[in-house]
VEXTORRO-140488 format. One line per field, with one value per residue (C-alpha): x, y, z. Coordinates in Angstrom, 3 decimals. Last residue first. Example, Ala and Ser with C-alpha at 12.3 -4.5 7.8 and 13.67 -1.06 7.14 Angstrom:
BEGIN
xx = (13.670:12.300)
yy = (-1.060:-4.500)
zz = (7.140:7.800)
***
This chain:
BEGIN
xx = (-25.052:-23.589:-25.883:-28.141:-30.340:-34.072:-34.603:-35.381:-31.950:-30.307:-31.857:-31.199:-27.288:-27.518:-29.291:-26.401:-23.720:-24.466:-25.069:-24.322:-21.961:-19.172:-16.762:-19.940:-21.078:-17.761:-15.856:-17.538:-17.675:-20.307:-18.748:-20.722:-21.907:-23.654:-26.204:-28.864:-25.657:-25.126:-28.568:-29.370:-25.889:-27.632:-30.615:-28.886:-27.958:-25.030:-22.706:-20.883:-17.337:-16.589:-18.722:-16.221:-16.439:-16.106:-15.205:-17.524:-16.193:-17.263:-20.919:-20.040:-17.833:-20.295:-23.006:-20.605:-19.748:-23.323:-24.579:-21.867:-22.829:-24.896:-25.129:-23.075:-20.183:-17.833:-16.477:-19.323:-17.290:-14.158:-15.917:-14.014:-13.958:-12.593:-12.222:-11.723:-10.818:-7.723:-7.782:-5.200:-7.967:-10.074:-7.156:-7.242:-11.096:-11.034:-8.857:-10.958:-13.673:-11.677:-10.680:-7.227:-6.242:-4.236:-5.195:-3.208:-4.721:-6.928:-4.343:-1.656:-3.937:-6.950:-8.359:-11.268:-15.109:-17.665:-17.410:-15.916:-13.996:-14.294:-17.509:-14.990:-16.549:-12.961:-12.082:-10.054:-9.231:-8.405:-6.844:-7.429:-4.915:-5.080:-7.874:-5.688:-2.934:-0.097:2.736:0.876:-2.167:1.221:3.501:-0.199:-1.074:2.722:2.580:0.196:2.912:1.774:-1.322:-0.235:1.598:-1.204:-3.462:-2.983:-5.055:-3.482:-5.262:-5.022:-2.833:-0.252:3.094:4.186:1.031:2.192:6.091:4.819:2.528:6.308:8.248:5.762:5.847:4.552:2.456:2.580:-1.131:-3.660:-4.118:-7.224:-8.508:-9.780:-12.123:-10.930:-8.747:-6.816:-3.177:-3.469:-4.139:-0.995:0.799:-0.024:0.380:3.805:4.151:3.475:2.559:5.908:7.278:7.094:5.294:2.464:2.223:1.786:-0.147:-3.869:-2.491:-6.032:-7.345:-9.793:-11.857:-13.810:-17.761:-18.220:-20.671:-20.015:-17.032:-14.849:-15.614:-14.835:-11.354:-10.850:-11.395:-9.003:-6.375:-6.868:-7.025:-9.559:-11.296:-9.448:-10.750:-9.532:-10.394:-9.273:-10.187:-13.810:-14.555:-12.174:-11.633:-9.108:-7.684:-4.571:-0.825:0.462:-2.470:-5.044:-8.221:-10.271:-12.652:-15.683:-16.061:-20.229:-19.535:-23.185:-23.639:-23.864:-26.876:-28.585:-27.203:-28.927)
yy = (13.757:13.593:11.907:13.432:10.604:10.357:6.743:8.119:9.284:6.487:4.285:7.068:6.687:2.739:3.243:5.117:3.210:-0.370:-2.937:-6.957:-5.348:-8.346:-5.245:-3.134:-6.042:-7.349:-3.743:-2.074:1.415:3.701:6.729:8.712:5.722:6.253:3.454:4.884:5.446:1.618:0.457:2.998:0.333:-2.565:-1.347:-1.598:-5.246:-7.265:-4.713:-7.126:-5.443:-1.466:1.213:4.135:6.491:10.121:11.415:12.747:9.896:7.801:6.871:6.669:3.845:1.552:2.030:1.332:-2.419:-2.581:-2.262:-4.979:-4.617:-6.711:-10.223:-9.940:-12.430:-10.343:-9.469:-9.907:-11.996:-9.987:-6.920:-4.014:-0.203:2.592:5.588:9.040:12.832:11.597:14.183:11.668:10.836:9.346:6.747:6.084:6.243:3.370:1.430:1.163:0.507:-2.656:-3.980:-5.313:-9.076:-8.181:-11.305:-11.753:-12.918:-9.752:-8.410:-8.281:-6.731:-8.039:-6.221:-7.046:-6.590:-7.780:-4.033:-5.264:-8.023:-11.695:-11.641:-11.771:-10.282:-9.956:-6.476:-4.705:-1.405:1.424:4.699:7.183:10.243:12.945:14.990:15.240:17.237:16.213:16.217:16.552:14.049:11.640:12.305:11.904:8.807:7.655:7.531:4.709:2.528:-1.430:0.055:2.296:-0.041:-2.337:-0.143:2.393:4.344:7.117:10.113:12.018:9.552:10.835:9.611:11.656:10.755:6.935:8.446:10.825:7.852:5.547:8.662:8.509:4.931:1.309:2.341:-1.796:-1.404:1.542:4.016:6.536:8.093:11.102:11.488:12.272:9.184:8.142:9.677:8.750:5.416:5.001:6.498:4.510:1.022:2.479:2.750:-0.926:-0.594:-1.412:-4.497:-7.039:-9.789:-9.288:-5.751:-5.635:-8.728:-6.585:-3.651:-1.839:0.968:3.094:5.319:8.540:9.534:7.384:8.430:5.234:7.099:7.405:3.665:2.630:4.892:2.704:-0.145:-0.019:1.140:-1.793:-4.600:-6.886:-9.088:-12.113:-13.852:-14.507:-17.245:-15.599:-12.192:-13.465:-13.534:-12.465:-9.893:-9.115:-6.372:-7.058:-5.788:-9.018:-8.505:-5.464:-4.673:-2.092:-0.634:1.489:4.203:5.884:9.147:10.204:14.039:16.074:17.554:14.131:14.198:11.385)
zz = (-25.675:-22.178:-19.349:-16.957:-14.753:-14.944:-16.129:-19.763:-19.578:-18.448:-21.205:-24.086:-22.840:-22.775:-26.359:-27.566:-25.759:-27.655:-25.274:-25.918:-28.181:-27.589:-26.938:-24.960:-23.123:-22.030:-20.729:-18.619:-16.319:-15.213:-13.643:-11.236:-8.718:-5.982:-5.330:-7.874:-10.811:-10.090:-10.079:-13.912:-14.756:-14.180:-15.401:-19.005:-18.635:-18.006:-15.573:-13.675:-12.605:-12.105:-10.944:-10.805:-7.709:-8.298:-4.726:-1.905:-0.108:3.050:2.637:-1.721:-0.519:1.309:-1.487:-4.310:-2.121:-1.273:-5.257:-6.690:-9.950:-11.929:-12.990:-16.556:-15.225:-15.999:-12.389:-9.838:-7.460:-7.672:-7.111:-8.899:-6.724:-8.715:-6.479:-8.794:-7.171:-4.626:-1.657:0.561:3.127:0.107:-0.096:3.884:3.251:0.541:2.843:5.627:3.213:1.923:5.133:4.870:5.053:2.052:-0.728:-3.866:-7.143:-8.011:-10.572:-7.772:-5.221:-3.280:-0.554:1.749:1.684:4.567:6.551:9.171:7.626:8.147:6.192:3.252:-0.531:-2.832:-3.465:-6.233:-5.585:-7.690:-7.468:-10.147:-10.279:-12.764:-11.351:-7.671:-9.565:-11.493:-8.927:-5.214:-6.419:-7.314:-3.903:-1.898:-3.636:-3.349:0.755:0.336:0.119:-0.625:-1.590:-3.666:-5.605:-6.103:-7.131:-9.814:-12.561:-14.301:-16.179:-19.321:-21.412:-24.039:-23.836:-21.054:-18.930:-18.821:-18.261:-15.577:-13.761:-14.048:-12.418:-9.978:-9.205:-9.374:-12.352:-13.935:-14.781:-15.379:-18.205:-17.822:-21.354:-22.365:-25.602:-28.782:-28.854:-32.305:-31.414:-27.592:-28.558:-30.415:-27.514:-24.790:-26.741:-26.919:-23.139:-22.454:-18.805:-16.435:-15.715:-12.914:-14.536:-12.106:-12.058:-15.910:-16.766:-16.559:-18.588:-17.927:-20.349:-19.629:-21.828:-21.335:-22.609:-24.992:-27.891:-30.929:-32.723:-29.422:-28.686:-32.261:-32.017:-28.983:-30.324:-33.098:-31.132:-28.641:-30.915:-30.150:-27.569:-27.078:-23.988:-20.439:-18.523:-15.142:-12.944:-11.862:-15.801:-18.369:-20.748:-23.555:-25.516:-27.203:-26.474:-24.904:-22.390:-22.152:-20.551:-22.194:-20.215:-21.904:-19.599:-19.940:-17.464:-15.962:-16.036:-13.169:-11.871:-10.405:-6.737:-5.317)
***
């Protein structure tokens, strides 16, 4: 375990109709705030970055709601990572345009890979976060496969397969989300962040069922760089200090 660079704390904010909200396994979503507001909260309480997730995006065929974009990026003083509805480069440029530091996409890579190397080659591999959400399927080699469309449409591809054909294009950030682990506060998926940190020497976001604080000290263990959550830290089940004190009396480096 390479324990010289600091741990990245991500609150994720995942946003419909313009308000945070957060579900569990992908569905029975829950109000959660107003996304300016908690983001400046986030920023005052010691996180590290911020990512925000326009969950209804891809699916309703649009693009991420720009103007949310720039409200936040007048209140952050940390960066932030916007995902959802970046189905090209021209879309990434417009979501950096109005003020974000990094873009997150998934579904649109996936269905042309081609883009990750058109978007590392336009803004630089440190601006471009691919994500994939995975479902657990023992009919894949390595037990994972890919799920795009906000979770709800299944690839038949091998999830580490694809996680190399993305590291394969010099992307910097991974984000892996476990369907089965997603909000329900049981832990992270520790095989899935295992599997990927075998094949990439890239940051690789722990994403979906953190519910305690040794949750996340399992994630940063398996490989992890960048611990991300959402429903303990909105319904402040964890506050980021202590998390932060946690991690640091477990031996890890974190910021602050």
């Amino acid at each position: 375990m390479n324990n010289t660079k600091p741990l990245v704390i991500m609150p994720c904010m995942d946003m419909m109709k313009g308000r945070v909200v957060k579900g569990v396994n992908f569905v029975d979503i829950k109000d959660a705030g107003d996304p300016v507001e908690c983001c400046k909260a986030y920023c005052a309480t010691g996180a590290d970055e911020l990512a925000m997730l326009d969950i209804s995006a891809t699916v309703e065929g649009r693009e991420t709601m720009l103007e949310v974009v720039r409200k936040v990026a007048e209140v952050v003083t940390v960066p932030f990572t916007m995902g959802g509805g970046i189905s090209s480069v021209e879309a990434a440029q417009a979501v950096l345009n109005a003020g974000a530091d990094k873009i997150s996409t998934s579904s649109a890579v996936f269905r042309k890979p081609e883009m990750i190397a058109e978007m590392v080659k336009e803004f630089g591999a440190d601006k471009v976060t691919v994500a994939i959400d995975v479902a657990q399927n023992a009919a894949m080699p390595s037990g994972y496969e890919v799920f795009i469309d906000g979770g709800r449409t299944a690839t038949g591809a091998d999830a580490i397969e694809w996680a190399k054909k993305v590291d394969g294009f010099g992307v910097k950030t991974i984000l892996p989300t476990s369907k089965s682990t997603d909000g329900v506060r049981t832990g992270y998926d520790l095989p899935l962040i295992r599997k990927i940190r075998e094949i990439t020497d890239a940051d690789i976001v722990a994403s979906g069922g953190a519910g305690t604080m040794e949750h996340f000290a399992e994630a940063a263990q398996a490989g992890a760089t960048v611990l991300l959550a959402a429903s303990v830290f909105h319904f402040n089940v964890i506050k980021i200090p202590e998390l932060k004190a946690f991690l640091k009396g477990r031996g890890f480096t974190v910021n602050g």
